[in-house]
C-alpha positions in Angstrom: 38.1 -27.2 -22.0 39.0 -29.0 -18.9 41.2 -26.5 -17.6 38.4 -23.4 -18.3 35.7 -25.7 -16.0 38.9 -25.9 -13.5 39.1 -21.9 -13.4 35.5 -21.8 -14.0 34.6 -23.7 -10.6 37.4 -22.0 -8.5 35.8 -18.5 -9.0 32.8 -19.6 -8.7 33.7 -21.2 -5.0 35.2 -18.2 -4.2 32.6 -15.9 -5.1 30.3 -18.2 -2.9 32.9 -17.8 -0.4 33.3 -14.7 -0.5 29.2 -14.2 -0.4 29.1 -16.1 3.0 32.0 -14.4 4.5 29.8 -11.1 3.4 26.5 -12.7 4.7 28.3 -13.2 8.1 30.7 -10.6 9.1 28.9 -9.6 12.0 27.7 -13.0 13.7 30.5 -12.6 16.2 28.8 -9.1 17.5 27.0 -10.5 20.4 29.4 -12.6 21.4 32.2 -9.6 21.9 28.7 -7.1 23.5 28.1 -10.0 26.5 24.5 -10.3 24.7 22.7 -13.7 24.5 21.2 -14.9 21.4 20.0 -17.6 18.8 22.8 -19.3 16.7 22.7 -17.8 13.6 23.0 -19.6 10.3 25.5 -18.3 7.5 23.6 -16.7 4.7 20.3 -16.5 6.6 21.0 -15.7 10.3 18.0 -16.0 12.0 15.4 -15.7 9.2 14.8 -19.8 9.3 13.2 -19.5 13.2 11.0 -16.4 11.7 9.7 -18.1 9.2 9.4 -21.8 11.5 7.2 -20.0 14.0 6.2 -17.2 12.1 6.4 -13.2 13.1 4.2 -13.2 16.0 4.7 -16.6 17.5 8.4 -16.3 16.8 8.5 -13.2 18.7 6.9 -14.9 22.3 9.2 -17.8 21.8 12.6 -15.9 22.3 11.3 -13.4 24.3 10.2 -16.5 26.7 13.1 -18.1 26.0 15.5 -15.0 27.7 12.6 -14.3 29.8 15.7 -13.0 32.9 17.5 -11.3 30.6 16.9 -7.2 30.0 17.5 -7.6 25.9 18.7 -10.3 23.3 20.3 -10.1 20.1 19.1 -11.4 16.8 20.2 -11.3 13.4 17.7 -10.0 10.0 20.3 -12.1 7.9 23.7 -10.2 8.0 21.9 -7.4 10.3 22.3 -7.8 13.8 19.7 -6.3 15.9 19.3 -5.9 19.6 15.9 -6.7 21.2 14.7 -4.7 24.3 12.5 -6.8 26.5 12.9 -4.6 29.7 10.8 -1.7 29.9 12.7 0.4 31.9 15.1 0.4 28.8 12.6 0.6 26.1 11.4 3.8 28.1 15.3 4.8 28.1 15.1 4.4 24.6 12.4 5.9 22.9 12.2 8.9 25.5 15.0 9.5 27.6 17.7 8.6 25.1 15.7 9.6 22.0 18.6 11.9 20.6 20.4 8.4 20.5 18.0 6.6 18.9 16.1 9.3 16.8 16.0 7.3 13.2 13.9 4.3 12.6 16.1 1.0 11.7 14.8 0.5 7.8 16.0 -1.1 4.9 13.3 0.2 2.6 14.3 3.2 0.8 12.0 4.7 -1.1 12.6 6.1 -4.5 12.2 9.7 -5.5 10.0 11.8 -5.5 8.8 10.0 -2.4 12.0 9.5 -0.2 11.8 12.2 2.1 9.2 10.6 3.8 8.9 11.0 7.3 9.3 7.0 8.2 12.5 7.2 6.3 14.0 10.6 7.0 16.7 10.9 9.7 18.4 13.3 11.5 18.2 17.0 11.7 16.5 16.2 8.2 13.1 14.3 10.0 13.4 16.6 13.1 12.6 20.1 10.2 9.7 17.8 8.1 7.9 16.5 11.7 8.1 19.8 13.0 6.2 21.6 9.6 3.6 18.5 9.8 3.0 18.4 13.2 0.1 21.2 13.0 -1.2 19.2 10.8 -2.2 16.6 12.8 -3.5 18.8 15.8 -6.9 18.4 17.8 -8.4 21.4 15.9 -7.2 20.9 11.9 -8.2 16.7 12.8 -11.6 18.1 13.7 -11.9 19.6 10.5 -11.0 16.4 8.5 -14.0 14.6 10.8 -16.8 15.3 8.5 -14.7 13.4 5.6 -14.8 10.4 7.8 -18.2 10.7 8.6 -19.2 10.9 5.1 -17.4 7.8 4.4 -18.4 5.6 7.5 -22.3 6.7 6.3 -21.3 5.0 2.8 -19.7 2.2 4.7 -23.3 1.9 7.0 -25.6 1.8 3.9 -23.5 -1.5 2.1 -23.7 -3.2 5.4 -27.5 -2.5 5.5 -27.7 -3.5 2.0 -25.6 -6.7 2.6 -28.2 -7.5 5.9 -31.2 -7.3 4.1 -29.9 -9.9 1.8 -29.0 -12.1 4.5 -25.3 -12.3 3.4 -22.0 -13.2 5.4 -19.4 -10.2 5.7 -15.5 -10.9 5.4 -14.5 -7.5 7.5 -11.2 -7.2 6.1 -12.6 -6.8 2.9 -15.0 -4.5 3.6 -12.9 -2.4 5.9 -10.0 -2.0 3.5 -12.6 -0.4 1.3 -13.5 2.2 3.6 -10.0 2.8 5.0 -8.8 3.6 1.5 -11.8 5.7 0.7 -11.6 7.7 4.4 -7.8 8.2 2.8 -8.8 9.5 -0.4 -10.6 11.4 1.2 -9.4 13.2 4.3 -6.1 12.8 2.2 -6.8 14.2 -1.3 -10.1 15.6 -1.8 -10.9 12.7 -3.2 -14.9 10.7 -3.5 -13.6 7.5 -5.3 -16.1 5.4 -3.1 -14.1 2.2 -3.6 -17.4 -0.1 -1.6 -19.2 0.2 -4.8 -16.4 1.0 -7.2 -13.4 -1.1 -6.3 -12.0 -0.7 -9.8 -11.9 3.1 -9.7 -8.4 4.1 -11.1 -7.1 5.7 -7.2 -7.9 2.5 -5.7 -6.5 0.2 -8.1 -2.9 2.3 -8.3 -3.2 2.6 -4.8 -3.2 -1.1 -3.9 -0.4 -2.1 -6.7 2.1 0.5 -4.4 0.9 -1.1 -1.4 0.8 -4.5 -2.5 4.3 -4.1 -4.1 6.9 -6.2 -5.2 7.7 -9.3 -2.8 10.2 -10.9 -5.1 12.4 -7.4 -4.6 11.4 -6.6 -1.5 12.3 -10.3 -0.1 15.7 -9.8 -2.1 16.3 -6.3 -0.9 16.0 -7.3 2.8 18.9 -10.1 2.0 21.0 -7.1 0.8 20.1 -4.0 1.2 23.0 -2.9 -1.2 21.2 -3.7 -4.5 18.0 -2.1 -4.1 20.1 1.0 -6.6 21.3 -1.7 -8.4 17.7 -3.7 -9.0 16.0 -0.1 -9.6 18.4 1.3 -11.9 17.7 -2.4 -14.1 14.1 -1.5 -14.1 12.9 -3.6 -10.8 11.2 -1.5 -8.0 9.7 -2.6 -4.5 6.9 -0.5 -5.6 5.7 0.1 -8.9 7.0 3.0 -10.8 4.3 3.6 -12.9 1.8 4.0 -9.8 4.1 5.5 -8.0 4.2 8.3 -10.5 0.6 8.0 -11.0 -0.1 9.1 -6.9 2.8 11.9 -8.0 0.6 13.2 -10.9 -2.6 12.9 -8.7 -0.7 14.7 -5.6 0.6 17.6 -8.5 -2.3 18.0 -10.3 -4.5 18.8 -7.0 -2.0 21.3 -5.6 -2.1 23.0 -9.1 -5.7 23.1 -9.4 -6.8 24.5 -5.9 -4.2 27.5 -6.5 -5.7 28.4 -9.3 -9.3 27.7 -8.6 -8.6 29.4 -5.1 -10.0 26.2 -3.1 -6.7 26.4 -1.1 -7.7 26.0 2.7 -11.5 25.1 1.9 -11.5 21.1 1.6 -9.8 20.5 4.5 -8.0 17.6 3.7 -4.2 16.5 4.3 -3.1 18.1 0.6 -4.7 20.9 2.0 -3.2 22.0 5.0 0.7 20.6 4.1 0.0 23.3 1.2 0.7 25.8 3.7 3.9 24.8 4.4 5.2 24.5 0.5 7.8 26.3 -0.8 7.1 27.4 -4.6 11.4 27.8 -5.2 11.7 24.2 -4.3 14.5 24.8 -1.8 13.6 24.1 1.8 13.9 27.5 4.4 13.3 26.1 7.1 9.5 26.3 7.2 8.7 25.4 4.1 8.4 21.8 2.8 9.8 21.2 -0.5 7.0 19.4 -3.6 9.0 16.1 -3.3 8.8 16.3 1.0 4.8 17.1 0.1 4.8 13.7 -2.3 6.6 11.9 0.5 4.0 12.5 3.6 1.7 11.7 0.9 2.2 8.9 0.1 3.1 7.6 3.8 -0.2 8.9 4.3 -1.2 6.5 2.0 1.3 3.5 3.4 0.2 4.4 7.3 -3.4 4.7 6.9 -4.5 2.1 5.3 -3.2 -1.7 6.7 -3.2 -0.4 10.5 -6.4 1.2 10.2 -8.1 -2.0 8.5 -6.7 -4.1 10.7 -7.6 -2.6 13.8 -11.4 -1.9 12.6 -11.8 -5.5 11.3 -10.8 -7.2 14.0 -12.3 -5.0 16.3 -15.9 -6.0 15.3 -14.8 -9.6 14.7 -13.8 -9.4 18.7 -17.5 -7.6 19.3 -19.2 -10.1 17.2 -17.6 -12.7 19.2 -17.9 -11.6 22.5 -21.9 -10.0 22.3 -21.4 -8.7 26.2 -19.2 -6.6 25.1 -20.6 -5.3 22.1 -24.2 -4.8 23.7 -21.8 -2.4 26.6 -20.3 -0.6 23.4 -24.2 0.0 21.9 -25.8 1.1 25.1 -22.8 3.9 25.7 -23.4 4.9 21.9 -27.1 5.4 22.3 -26.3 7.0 25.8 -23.9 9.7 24.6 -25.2 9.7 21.0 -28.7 9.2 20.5 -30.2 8.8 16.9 -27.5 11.7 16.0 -24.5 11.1 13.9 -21.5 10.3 15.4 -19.4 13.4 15.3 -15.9 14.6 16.3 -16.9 15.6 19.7 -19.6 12.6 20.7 -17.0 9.8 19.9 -14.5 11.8 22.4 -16.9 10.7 25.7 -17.4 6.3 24.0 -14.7 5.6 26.6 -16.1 1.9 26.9 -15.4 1.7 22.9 -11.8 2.9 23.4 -11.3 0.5 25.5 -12.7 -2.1 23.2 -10.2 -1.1 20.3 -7.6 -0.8 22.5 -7.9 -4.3 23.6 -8.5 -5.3 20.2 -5.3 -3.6 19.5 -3.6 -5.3 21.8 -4.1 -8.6 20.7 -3.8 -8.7 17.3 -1.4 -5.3 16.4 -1.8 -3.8 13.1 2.3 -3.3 13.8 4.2 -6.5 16.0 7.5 -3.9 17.2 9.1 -0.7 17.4 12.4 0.1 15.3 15.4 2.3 16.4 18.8 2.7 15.2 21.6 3.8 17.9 23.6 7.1 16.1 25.5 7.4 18.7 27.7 4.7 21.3 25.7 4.6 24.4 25.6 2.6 27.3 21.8 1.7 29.2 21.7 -0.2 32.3 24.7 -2.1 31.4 24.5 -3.0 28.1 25.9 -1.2 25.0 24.6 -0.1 22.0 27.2 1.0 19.3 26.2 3.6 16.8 24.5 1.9 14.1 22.8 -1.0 15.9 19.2 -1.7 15.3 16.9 -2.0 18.1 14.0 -3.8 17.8 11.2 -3.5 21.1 8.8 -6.5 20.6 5.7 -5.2 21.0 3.7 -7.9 20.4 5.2 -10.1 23.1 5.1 -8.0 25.4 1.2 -6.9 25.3 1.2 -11.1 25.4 3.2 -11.3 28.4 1.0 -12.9 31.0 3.4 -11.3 34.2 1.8 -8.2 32.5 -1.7 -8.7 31.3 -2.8 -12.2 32.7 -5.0 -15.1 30.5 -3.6 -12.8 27.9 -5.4 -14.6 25.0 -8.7 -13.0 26.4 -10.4 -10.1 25.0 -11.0 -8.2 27.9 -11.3 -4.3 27.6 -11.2 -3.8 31.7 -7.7 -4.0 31.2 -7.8 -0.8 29.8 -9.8 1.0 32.2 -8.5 3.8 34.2 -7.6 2.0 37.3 -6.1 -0.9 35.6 -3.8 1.5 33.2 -2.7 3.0 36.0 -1.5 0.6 37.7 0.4 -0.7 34.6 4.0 0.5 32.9 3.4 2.9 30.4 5.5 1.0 28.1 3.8 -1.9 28.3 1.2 -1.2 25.7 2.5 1.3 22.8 0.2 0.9 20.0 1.4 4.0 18.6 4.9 4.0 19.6 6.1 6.3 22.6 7.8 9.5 22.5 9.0 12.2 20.0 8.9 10.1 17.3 5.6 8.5 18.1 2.9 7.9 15.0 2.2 11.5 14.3 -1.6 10.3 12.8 -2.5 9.2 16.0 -5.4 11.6 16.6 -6.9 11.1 13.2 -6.7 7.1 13.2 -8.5 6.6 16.7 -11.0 9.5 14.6 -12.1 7.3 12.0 -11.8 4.2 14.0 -14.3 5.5 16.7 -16.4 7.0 13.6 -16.4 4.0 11.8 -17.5 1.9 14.3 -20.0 4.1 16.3 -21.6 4.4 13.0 -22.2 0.5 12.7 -23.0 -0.2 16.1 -25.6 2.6 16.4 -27.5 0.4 13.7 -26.2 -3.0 13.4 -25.2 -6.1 15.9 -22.2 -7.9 14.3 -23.0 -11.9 15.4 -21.2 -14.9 13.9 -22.1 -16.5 10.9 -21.6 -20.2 9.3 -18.0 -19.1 7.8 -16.5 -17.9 11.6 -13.3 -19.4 12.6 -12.7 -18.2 16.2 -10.0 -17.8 17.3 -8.7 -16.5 14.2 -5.5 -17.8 13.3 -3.2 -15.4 12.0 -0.7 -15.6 8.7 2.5 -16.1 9.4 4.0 -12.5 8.1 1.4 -10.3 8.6 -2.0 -9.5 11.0 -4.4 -11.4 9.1 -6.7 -14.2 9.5 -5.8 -17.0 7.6 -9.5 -18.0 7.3 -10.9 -14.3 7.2 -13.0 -12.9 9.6 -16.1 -13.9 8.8 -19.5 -12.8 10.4 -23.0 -11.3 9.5 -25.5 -8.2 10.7 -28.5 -8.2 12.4 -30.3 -5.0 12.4 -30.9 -3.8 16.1 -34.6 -2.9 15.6 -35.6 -5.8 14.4 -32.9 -7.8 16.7 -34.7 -6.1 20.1 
């Protein structure tokens, strides 16, 4: 018995040795690349100073901390990871350099049908998908998604009406992840699931199981990447199988029913223009997108349009409510350039003073806090190197709080983003949508229903602070949300003037 414990505790000690040799093969990295950096810890590397000071805070502190230096290395437990400061580099990066950085740093791989996604696709592999779904995102095929979001941000109007005249306080996050997800069944799928006054409807429930996902696996996963196959094949998923095939079904039964009801290219949503580019065989030609590559931008649709765009409504009328100067600027160019008319695709083009407002909004409290890249090929920049399969991480987050680049950068100030004042700024210095070829490709159609959305309210209402607003809004220490919500109530502007 005693000798069996004996045996038993020896490969036990060296399975736990052999885990934290594993855990920190690469901790010497930086050391042999000339690159400065925290000590990391054995199993953990870094991850104890992320969650100390949280994702945002923990970001300003390092990048403070190697304020002279052009990058800084850092470690996502056994993953080292390069951090580009200097935006010269980041520049050399995502623009220059692209074809040595073209594939995003990720260790979330979705399952099928939905892994040819294009966040996850790399290589020649995501330059074929972008290219078919770039049209889809163009000025002209956007424009004809508008009147979806207009729909929706009229539905969204009429609950806020509803929730003045009863004199009730408004938690925006709420409110706007309702909308987001109904502007994405929407210009998405075809679909009216009006989830303000349903939030139980079948799409939105699914929808927000994939999205809320697993954390147990997730937070696992991130530790090693290597069982994710394992974990699946044992019947745990990051994201819930059954939902997952749920959206699949949805996705399938949509495309089947427009052939055959000949509705193809008359809704006008996502599903409908990426139908173009199917291929019935199932084998891609080279324009064609395969069903599972129509499942994955699906479902990313999904996954990109729904936390960004909440985020960046809510907190832009929490930053109006909370500074009325600027929101009575943002009304008066509404009524200028739209009048008692709805706000369409072309009116919100000319609400420069309301871009402005978003993109300071933006700016301050990102819906995303960096930019990933992985090096595929050795390259030196500006004398550091970057071996093939590094991952590069650009801080965005500290650096649209760098002082040297926006001064009192804790106020909401939209001049910053006026046209003199971006002009005289480095381009890289604010990159809300990430820079380059392999930018956000829904760029168009998010500043859309964000200008929409919010046009819509302020043509109508006055967002004002309310007995349950915490400003400044402190933010959770993993993600961009307010720990206290963002709490405020509606005044209507007739009877407000």
């Amino acid at each position: 018995m005693l000798c069996t414990l004996v045996i038993l505790g020896a490969v036990l000690l060296l399975l736990v040795a052999l885990f934290v040799k594993y855990m920190s093969a690469h901790h010497q990295v930086f050391k042999k690349l000339g690159i400065d950096h925290p000590q990391p810890r054995w199993i953990v590397g870094n991850f104890d100073l992320a969650m100390k000071h949280g994702m945002f805070e923990v970001q300003k502190v390092f990048y403070n901390k190697y304020k002279e230096k052009k990058v800084y290395g850092w470690f996502d437990a056994r993953r080292p990871v390069i951090v580009v400061k200097d935006l010269d580099m980041v520049k050399d990066i995502l623009i220059k350099n692209f074809n040595h950085f073209v594939d995003h740093y990720s260790f979330l791989d979705f399952e099928p049908p939905f892994h040819d996604n294009l966040l996850s696709l790399r290589g020649d592999h995501w330059k074929r998908v972008r290219s078919i779904i770039s049209p889809t995102f163009s000025s002209g095929r956007i424009k004809r998604m508008a009147s979806h979001v207009e729909k929706n941000a009229k539905i969204l109007l009429e609950n806020l009406q509803h929730l003045q005249e009863t004199g009730e306080d408004v938690e925006l996050r709420e409110i706007s992840s309702c909308f987001t997800l109904d502007v994405i069944a929407s210009t998405g799928f075809g679909l009216d699931i009006n989830t303000l006054k349903d939030p139980k409807n079948e799409f939105a429930v699914e929808a927000n199981k994939v999205m809320n996902g697993n954390r147990i696996v997730f937070f696992v996963v991130w530790f090693l990447p290597a069982l994710s196959g394992i974990l699946a094949k044992l019947g745990f998923h990051m994201l819930p199988k059954k939902s997952m095939e749920y959206l699949a079904q949805v996705i399938d039964q949509i495309i089947e029913e427009r052939k055959h009801d000949d509705k193809k290219n008359k809704v006008n949503d996502f599903i409908d223009l990426v139908m173009n580019a199917e291929t019935e065989a199932g084998q891609a030609s080279g324009k064609d997108l395969t069903r599972s590559e129509i499942h994955s931008q699906a479902i990313i649709f999904l996954f990109a349009g729904f936390d960004t765009i909440a985020t960046a409504l809510s907190f832009t009328l929490f930053h109006l409510a909370m500074h009325p100067e600027c929101c009575e600027k943002v009304q008066a160019e509404v009524d200028a350039k739209c009048g008692k008319d709805i706000p369409d695709y072309d009116k919100v083009q000319t609400l420069t003073y309301l871009d402005m407002c978003i993109n300071e909004s933006i700016r301050l409290t990102p819906p995303g806090i960096f930019i990933s890249r992985q090096c595929v090929e050795d390259i030196q920049i500006q004398g550091v190197h970057f071996p093939k399969d590094m991952a590069v991480i650009i801080p965005t987050y500290a650096i649209q709080t760098d002082p040297e680049i926006f001064p009192e950068p804790e106020k909401f100030d939209p001049e910053r983003f006026s046209p003199e004042n971006k002009v005289n700024r480095h381009p890289m210095a604010f990159l809300p949508f990430g820079q380059g070829p392999r930018n956000c490709i829904g760029m168009r159609l998010a500043l859309l229903e964000l200008k929409i959305a919010l046009a819509t309210i302020l043509q109508n209402l006055t967002p004002v602070p309310c007995s349950k607003t915490v400003y400044p809004a402190k933010l959770s220490k993993i993600q961009t949300r307010a720990m206290d919500g963002l709490w405020v109530k509606f005044q209507n502007r007739k009877i407000a003037n």
